[in-house]
C-alpha positions as protocol buffer text, in pm:
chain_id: "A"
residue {
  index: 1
  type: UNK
  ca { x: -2072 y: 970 z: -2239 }
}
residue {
  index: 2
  type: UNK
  ca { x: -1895 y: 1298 z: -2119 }
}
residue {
  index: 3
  type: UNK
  ca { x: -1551 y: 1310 z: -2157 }
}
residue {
  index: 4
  type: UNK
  ca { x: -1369 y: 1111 z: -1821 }
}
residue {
  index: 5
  type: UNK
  ca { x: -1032 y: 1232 z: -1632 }
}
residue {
  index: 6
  type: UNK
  ca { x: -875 y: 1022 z: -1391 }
}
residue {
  index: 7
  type: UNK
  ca { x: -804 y: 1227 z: -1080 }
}
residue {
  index: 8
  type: UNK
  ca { x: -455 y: 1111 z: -856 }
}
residue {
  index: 9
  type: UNK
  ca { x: -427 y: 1331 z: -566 }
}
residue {
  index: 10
  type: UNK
  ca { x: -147 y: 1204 z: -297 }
}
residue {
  index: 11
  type: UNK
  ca { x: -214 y: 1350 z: 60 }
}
residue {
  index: 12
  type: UNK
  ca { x: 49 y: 1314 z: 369 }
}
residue {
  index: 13
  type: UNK
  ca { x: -65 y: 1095 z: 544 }
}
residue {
  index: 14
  type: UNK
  ca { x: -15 y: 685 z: 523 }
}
residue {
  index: 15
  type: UNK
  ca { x: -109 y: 573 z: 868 }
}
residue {
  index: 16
  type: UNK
  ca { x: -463 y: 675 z: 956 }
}
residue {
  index: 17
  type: UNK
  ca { x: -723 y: 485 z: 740 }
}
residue {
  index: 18
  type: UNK
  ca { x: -1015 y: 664 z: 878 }
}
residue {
  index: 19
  type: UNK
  ca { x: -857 y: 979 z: 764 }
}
residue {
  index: 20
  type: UNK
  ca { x: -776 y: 885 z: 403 }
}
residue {
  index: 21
  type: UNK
  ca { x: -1101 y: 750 z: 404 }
}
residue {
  index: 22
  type: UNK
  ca { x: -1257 y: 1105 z: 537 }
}
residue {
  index: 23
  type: UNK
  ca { x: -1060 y: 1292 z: 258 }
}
residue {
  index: 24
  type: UNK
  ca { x: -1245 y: 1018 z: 39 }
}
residue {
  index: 25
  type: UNK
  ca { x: -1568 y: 1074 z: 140 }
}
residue {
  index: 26
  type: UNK
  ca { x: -1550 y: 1455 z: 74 }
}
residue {
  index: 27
  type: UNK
  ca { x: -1437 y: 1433 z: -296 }
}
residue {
  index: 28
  type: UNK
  ca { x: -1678 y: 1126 z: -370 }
}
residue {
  index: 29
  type: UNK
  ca { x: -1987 y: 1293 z: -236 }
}
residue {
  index: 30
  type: UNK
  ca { x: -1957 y: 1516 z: -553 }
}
residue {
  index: 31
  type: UNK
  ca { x: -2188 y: 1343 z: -802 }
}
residue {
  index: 32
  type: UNK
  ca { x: -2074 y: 1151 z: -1073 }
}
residue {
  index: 33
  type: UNK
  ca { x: -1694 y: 1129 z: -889 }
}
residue {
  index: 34
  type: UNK
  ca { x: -1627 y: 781 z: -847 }
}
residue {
  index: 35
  type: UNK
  ca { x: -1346 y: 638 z: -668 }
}
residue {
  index: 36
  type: UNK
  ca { x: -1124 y: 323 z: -787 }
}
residue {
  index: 37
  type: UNK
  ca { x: -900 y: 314 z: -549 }
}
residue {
  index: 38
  type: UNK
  ca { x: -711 y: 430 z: -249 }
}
residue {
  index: 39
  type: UNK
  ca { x: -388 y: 352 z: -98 }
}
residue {
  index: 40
  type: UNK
  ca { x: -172 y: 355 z: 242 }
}
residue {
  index: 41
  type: UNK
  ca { x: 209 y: 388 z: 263 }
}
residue {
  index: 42
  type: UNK
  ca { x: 314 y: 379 z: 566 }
}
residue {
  index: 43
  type: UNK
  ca { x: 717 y: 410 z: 525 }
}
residue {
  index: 44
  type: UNK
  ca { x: 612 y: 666 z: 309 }
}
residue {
  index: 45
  type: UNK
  ca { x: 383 y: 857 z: 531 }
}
residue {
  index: 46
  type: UNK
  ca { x: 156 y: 883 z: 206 }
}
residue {
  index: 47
  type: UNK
  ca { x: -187 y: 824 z: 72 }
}
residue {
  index: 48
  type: UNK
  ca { x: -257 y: 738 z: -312 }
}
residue {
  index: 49
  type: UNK
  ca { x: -599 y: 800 z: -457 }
}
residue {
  index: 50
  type: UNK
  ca { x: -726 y: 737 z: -718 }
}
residue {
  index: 51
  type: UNK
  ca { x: -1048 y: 865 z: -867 }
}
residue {
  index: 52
  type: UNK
  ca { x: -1229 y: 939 z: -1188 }
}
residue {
  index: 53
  type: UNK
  ca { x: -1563 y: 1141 z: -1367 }
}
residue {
  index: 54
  type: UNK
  ca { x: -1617 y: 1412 z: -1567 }
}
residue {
  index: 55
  type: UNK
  ca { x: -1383 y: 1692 z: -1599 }
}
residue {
  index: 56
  type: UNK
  ca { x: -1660 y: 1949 z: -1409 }
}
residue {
  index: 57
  type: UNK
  ca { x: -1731 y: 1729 z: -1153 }
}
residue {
  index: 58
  type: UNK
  ca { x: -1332 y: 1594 z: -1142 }
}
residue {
  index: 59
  type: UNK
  ca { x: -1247 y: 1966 z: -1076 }
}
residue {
  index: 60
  type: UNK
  ca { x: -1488 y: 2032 z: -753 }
}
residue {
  index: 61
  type: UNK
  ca { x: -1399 y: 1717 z: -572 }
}
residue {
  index: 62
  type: UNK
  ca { x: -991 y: 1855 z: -620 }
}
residue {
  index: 63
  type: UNK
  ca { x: -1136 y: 2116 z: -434 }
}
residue {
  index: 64
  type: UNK
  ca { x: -1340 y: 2000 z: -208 }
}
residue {
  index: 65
  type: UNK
  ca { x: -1014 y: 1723 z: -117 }
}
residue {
  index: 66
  type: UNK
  ca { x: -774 y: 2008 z: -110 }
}
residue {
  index: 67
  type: UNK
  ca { x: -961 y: 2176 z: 179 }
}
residue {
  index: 68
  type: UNK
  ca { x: -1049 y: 1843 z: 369 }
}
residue {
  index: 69
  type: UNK
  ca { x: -668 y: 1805 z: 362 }
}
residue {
  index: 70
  type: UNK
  ca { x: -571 y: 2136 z: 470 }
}
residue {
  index: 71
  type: UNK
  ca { x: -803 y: 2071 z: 758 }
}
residue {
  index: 72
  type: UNK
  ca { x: -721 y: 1745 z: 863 }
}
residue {
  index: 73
  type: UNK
  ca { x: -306 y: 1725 z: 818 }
}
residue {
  index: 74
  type: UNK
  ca { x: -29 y: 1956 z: 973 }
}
residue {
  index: 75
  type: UNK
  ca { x: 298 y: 1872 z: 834 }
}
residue {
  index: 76
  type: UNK
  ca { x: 506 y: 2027 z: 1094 }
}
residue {
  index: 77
  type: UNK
  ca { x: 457 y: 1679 z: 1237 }
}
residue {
  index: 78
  type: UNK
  ca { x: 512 y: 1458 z: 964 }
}
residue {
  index: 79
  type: UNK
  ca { x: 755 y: 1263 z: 848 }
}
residue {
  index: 80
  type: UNK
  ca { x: 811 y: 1014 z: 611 }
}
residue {
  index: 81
  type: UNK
  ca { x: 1034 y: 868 z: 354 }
}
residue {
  index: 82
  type: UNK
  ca { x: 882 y: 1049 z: 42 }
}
residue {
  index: 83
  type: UNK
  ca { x: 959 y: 1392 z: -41 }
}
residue {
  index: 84
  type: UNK
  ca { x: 651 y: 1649 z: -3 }
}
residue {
  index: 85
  type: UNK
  ca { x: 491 y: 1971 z: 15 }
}
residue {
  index: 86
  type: UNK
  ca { x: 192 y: 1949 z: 98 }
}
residue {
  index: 87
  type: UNK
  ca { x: -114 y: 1770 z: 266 }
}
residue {
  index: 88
  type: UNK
  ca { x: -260 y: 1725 z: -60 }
}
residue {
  index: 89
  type: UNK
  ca { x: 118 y: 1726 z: -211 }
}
residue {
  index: 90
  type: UNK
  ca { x: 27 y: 1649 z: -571 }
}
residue {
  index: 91
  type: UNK
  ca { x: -306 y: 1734 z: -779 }
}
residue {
  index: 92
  type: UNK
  ca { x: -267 y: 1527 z: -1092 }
}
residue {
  index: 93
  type: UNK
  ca { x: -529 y: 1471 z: -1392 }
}
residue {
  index: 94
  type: UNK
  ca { x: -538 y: 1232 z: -1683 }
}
residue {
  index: 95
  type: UNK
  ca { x: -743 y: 1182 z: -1986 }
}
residue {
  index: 96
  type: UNK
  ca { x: -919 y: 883 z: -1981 }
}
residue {
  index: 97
  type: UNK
  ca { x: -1183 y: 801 z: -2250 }
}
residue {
  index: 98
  type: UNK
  ca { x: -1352 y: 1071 z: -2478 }
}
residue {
  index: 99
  type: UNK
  ca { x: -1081 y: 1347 z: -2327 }
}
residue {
  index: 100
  type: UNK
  ca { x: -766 y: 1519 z: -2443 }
}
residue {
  index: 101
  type: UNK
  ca { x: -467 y: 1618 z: -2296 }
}
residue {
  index: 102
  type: UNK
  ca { x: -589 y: 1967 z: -2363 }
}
residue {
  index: 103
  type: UNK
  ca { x: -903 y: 1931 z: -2084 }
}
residue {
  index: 104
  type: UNK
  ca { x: -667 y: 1816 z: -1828 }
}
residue {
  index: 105
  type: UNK
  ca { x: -454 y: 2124 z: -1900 }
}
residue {
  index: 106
  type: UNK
  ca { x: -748 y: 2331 z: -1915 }
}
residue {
  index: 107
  type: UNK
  ca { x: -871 y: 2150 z: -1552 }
}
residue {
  index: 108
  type: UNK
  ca { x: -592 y: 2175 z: -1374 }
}
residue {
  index: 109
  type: UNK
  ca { x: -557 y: 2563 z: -1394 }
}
residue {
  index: 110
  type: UNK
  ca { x: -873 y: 2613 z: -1301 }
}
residue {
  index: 111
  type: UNK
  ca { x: -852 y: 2392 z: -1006 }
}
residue {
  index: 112
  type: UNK
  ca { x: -512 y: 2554 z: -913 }
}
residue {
  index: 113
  type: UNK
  ca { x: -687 y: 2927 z: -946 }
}
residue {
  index: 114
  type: UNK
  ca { x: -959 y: 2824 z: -765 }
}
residue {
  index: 115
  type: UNK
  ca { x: -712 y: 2661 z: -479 }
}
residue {
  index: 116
  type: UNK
  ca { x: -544 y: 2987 z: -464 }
}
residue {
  index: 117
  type: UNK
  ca { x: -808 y: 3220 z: -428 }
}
residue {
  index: 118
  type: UNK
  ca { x: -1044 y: 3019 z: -237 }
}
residue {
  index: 119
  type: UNK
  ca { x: -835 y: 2839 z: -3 }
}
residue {
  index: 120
  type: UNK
  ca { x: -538 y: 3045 z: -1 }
}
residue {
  index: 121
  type: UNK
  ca { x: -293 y: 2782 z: -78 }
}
residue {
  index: 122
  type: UNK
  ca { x: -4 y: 2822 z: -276 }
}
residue {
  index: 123
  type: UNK
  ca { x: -15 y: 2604 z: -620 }
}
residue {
  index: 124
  type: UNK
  ca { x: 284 y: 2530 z: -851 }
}
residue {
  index: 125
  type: UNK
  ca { x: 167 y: 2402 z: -1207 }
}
residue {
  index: 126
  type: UNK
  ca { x: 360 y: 2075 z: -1354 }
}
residue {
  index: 127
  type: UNK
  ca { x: 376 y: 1832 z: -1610 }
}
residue {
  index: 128
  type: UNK
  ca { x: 146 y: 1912 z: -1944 }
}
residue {
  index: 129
  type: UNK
  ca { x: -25 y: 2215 z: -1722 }
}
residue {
  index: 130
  type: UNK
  ca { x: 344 y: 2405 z: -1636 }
}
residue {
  index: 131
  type: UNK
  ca { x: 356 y: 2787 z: -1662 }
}
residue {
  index: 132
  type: UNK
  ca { x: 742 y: 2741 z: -1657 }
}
residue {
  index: 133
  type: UNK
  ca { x: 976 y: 2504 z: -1830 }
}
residue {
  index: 134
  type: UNK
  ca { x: 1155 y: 2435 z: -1575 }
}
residue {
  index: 135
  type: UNK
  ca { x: 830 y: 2338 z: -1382 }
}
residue {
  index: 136
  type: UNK
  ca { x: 741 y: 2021 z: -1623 }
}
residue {
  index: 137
  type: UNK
  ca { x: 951 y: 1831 z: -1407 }
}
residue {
  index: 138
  type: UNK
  ca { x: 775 y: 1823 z: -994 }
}
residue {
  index: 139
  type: UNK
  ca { x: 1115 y: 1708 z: -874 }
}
residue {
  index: 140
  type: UNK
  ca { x: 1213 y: 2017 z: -929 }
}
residue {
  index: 141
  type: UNK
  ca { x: 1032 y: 2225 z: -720 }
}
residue {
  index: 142
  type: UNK
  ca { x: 934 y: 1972 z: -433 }
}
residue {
  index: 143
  type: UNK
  ca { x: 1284 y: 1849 z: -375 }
}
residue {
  index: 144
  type: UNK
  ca { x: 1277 y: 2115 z: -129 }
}
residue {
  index: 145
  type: UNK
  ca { x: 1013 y: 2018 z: 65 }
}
residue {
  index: 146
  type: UNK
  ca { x: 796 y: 2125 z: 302 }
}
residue {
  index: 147
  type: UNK
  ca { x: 1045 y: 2271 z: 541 }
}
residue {
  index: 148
  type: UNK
  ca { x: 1311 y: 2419 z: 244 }
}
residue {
  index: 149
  type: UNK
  ca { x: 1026 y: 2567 z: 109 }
}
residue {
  index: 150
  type: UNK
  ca { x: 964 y: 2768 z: 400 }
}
residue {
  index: 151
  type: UNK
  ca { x: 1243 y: 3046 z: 320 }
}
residue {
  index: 152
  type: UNK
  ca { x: 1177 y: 3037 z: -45 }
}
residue {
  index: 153
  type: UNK
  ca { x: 862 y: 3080 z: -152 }
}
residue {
  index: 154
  type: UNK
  ca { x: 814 y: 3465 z: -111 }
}
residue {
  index: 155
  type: UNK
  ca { x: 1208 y: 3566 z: -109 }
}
residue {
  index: 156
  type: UNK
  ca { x: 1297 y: 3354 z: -438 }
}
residue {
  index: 157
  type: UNK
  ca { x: 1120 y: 3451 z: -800 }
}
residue {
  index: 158
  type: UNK
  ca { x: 1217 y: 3093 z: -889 }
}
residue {
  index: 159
  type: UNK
  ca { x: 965 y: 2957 z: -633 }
}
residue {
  index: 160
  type: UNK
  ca { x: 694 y: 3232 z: -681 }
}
residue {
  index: 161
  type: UNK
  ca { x: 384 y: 3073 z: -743 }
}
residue {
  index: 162
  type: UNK
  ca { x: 168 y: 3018 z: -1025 }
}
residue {
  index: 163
  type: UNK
  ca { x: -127 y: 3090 z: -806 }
}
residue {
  index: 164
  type: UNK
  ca { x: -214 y: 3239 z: -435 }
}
residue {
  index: 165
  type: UNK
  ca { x: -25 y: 3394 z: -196 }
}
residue {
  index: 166
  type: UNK
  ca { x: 358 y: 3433 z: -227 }
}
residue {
  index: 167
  type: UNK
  ca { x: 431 y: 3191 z: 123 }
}
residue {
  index: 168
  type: UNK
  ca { x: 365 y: 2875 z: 234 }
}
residue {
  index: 169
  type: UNK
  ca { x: 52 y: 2748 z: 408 }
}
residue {
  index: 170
  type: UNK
  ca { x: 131 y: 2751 z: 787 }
}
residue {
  index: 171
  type: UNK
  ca { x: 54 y: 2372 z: 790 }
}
residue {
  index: 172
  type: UNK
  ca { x: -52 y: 2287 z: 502 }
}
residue {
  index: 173
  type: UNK
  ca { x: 247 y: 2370 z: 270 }
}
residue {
  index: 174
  type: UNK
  ca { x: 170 y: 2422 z: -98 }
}
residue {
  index: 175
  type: UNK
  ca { x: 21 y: 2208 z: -359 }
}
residue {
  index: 176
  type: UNK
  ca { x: 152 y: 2090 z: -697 }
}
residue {
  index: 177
  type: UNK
  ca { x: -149 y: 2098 z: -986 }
}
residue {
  index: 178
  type: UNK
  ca { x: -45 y: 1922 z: -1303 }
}
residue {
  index: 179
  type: UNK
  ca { x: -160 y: 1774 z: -1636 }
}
residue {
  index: 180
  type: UNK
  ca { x: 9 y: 1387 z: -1743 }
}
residue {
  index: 181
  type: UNK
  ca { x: 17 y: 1097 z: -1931 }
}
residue {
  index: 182
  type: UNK
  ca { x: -109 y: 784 z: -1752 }
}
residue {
  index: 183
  type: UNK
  ca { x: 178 y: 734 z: -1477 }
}
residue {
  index: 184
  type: UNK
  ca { x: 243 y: 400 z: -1329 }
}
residue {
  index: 185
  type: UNK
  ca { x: 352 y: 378 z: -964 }
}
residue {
  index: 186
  type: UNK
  ca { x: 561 y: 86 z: -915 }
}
residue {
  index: 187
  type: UNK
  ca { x: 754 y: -98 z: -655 }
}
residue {
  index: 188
  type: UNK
  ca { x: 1021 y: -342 z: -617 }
}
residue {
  index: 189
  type: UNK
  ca { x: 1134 y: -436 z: -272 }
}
residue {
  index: 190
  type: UNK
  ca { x: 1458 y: -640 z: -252 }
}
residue {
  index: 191
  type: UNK
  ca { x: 1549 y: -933 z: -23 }
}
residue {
  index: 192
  type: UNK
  ca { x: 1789 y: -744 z: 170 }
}
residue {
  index: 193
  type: UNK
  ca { x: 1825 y: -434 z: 452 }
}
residue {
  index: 194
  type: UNK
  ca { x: 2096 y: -266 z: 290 }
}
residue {
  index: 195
  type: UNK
  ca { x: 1926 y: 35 z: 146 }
}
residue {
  index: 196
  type: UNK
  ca { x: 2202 y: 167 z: -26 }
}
residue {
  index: 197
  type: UNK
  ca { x: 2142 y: -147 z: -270 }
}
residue {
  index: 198
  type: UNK
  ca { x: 1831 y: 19 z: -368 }
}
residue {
  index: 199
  type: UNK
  ca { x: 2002 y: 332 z: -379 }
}
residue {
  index: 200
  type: UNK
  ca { x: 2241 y: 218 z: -615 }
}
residue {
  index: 201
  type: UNK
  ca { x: 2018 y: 43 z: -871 }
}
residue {
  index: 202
  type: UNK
  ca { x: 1759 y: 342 z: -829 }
}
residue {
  index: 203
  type: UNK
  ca { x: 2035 y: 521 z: -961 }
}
residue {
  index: 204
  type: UNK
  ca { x: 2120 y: 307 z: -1296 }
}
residue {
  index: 205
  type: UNK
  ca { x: 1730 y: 302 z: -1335 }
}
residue {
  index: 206
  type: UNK
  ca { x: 1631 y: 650 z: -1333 }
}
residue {
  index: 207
  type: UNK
  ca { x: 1631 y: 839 z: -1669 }
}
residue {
  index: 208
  type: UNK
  ca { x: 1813 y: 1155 z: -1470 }
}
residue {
  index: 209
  type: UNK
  ca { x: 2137 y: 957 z: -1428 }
}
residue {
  index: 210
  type: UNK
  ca { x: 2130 y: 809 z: -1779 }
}
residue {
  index: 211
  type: UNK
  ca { x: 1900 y: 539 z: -1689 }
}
residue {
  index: 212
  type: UNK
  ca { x: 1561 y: 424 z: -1879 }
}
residue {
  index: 213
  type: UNK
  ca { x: 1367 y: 673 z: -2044 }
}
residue {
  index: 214
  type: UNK
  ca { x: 1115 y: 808 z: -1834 }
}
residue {
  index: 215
  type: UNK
  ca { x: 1186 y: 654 z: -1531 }
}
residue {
  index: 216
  type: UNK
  ca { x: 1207 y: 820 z: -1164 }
}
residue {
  index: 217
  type: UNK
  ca { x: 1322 y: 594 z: -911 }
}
residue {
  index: 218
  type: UNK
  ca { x: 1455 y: 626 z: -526 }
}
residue {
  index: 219
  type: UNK
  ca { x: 1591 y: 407 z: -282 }
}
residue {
  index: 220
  type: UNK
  ca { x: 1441 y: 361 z: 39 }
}
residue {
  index: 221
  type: UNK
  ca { x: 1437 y: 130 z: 338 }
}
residue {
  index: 222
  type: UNK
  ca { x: 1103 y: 11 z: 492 }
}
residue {
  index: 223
  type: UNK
  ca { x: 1090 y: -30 z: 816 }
}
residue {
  index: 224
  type: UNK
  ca { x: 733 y: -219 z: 826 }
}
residue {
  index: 225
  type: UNK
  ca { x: 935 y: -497 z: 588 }
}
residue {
  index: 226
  type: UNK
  ca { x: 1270 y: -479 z: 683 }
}
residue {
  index: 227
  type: UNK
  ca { x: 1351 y: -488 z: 307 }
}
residue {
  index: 228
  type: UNK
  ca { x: 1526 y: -196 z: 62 }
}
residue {
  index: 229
  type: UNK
  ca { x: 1302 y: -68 z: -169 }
}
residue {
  index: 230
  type: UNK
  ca { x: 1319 y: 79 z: -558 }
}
residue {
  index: 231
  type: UNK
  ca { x: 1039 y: 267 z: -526 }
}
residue {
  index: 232
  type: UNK
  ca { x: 962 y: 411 z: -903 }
}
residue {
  index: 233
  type: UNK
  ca { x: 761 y: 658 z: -1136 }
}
residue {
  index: 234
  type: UNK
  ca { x: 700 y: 486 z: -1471 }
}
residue {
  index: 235
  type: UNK
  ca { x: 612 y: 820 z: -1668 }
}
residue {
  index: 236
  type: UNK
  ca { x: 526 y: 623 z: -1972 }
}
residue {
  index: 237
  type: UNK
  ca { x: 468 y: 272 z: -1986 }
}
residue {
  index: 238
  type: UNK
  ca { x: 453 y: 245 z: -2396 }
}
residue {
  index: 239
  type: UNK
  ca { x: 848 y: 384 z: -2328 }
}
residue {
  index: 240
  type: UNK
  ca { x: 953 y: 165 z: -2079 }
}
residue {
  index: 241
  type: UNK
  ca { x: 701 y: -94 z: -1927 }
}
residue {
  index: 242
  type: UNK
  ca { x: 667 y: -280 z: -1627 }
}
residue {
  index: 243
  type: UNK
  ca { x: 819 y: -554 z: -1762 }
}
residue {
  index: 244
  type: UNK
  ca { x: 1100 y: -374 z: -1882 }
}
residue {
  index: 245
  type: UNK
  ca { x: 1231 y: -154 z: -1579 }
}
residue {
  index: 246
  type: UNK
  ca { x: 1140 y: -469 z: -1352 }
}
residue {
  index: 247
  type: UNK
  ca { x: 1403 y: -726 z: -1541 }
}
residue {
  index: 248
  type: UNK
  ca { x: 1662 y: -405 z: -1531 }
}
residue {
  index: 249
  type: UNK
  ca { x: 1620 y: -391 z: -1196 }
}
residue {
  index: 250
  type: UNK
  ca { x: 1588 y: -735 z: -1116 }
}
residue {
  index: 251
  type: UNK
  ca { x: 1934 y: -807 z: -1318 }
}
residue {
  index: 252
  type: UNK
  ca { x: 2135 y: -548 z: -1120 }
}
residue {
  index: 253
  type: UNK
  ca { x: 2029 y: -642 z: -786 }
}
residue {
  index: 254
  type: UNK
  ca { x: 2156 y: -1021 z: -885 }
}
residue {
  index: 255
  type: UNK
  ca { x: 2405 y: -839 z: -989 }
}
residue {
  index: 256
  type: UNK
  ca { x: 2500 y: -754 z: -613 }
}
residue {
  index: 257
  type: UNK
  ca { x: 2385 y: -1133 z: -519 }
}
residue {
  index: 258
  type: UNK
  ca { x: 2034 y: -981 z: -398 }
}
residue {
  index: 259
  type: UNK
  ca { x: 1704 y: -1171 z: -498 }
}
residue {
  index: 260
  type: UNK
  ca { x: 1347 y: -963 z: -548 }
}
residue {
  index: 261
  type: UNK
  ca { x: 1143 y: -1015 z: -245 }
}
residue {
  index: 262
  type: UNK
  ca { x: 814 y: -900 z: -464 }
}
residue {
  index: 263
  type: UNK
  ca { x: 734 y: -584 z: -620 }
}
residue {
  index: 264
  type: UNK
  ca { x: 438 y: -323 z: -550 }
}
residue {
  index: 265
  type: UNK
  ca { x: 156 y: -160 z: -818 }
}
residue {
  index: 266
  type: UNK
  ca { x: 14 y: 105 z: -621 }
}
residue {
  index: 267
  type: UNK
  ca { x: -279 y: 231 z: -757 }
}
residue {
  index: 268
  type: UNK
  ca { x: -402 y: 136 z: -1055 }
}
residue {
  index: 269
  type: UNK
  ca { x: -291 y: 90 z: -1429 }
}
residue {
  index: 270
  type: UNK
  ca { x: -419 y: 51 z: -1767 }
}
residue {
  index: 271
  type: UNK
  ca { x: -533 y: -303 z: -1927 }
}
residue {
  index: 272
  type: UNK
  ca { x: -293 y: -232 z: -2198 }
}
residue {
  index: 273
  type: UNK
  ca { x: 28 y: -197 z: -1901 }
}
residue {
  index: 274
  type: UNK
  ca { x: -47 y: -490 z: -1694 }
}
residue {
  index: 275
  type: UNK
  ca { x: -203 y: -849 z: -1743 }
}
residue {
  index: 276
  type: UNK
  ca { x: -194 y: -1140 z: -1497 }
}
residue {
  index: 277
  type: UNK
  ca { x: 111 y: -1336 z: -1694 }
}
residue {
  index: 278
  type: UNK
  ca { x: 295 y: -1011 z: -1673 }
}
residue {
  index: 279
  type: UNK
  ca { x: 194 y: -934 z: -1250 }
}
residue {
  index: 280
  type: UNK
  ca { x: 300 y: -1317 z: -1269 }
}
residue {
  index: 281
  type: UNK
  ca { x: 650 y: -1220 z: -1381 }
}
residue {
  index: 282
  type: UNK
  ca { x: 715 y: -939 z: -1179 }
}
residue {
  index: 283
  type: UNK
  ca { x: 604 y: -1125 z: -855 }
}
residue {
  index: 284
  type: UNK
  ca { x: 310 y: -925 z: -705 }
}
residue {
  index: 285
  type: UNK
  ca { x: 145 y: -1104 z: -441 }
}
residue {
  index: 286
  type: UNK
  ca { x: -181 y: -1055 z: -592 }
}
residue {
  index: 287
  type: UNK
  ca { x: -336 y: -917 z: -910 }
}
residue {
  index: 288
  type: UNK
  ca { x: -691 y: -860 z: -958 }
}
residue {
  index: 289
  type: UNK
  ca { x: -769 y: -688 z: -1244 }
}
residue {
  index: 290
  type: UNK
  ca { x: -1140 y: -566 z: -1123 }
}
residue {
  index: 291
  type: UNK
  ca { x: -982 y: -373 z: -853 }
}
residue {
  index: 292
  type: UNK
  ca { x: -590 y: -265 z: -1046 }
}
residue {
  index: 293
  type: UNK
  ca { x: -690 y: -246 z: -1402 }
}
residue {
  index: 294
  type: UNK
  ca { x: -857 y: 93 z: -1452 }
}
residue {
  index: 295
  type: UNK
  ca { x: -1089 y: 24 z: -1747 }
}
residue {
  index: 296
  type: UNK
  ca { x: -1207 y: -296 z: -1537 }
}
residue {
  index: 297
  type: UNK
  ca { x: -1228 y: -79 z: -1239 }
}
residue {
  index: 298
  type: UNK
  ca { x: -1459 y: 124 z: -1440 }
}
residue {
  index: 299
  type: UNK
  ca { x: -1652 y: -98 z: -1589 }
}
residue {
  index: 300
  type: UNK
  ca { x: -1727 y: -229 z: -1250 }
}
residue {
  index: 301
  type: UNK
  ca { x: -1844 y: 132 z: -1120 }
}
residue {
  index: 302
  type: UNK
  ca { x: -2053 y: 179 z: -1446 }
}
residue {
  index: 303
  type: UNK
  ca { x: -1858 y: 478 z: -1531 }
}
């Protein structure tokens, strides 16, 4: 078997199903690309998806999403509760089975070269792939977004790409390429409207603000629920697990005399993060491993 990466790209847009669904179509109709999953936010305005195969064939169907995106999704119109940059806003790989770290390194820059040059969109390099330091961390470029972005890219060396032109996309922004670990995206929606609840415990959670360790968390308020959301990044699960940031949380909002509603996985994670006794405990509605365990997922696919 030839070495596998799991491939996360996040596009702007959370409404439109038939959309995602094109973007979808275009990376999976590169052979050997398989997809295990694909999400809708819309309080988010955001799109998860989640897709895996080998590294060669990983790298065209980037591509091939990146320009479906660009296409498709103008984000002088869009708006959302999650911070972005782009249509395709993040680029992501991760070793799965048979790969290193160093192949996702070595597949993201070529994917954010070939974005460049090819489809003339500006790409910032992050996590394990950064050219900068102070890059490892995408917070710290895409806190600007889309619109802060505008003035700086082209007018500030410290938000000079890594590759194409030196100004943003007219509506499709800029993208962010990166290398990581396996990163759990994980939700946990609080019986209560007052977002600055969530905004408060995000805070205690998050490894910035002397929180867990590799933990990023934010509070929002969904208007499709009614409820305040933590809405977190779990950057390493053998760090902190599910279990672990979803009692912390869980604590402080009794704490405040708030109950958990339920909590979210989007996407998928790995058999050795998440097991029905443990989705049990942290109160999703559902858990089926086939479809949100990724080694079952591929096992299903024959990948």
């Amino acid at each position: 078997m030839p070495p596998l990466l799991e491939f996360v790209p996040n596009f702007s847009e959370g409404k439109d199903r038939a959309l995602v669904d094109r973007l979808v179509a275009a990376m999976t109709a590169v052979p050997s690309v398989h997809c295990l999953g694909s999400e809708l936010d819309a309080s988010h305005h955001r799109s998860v998806v989640t897709l895996a195969g080998p590294a060669p064939a990983i790298a065209e169907a980037a591509v091939r999403g990146a320009a479906a995106a660009a296409a498709a999704i103008d984000l002088r119109s869009h708006r959302g509760e999650h911070k972005r940059m782009g249509a395709m806003d993040v680029c992501p790989f991760v070793p799965l089975q048979g790969a290193t770290m160093a192949d996702a390194v070595a597949t993201a820059r070529s994917v954010g070269a070939r974005l460049g040059a090819e489809l003339g969109l500006p790409v910032f390099l992050y996590g394990e792939a950064c050219a900068r330091e102070s890059r490892r961390v995408l917070g710290n470029f895409r806190n600007k977004e889309f619109e802060g972005l505008q003035s700086l890219v082209g007018s500030d060396p410290e938000f000079a790409p890594d590759f194409g032109p030196q100004r943003l996309h007219p509506t499709a922004g800029a993208v962010a390429v990166g290398a990581r670990k396996f990163l759990i995206a994980f939700n946990v929606n609080l019986a209560t409207a007052d977002v600055q609840v969530a905004k408060d415990i995000a805070k205690l959670v998050r490894e910035k603000d002397g929180g867990l360790k590799k933990v990023q968390a934010m509070g929002f308020f969904l208007d499709d629920k009614q409820l305040a959301q933590v809405s977190m990044n779990l950057l390493d699960f053998e760090v902190t697990s599910i279990r672990a940031v979803f009692d912390r949380v869980a604590a402080l909002a009794a704490e405040r005399s708030v109950a958990v509603a339920h909590s979210e996985l989007v996407g998928l994670a790995p058999a050795a993060a998440i097991d029905a006794a443990l989705a049990a405990h942290v109160r999703l509605p559902q858990f089926v491993a086939a479809e949100q365990v990724v080694e079952a997922r591929l096992a299903a696919l024959g990948a």
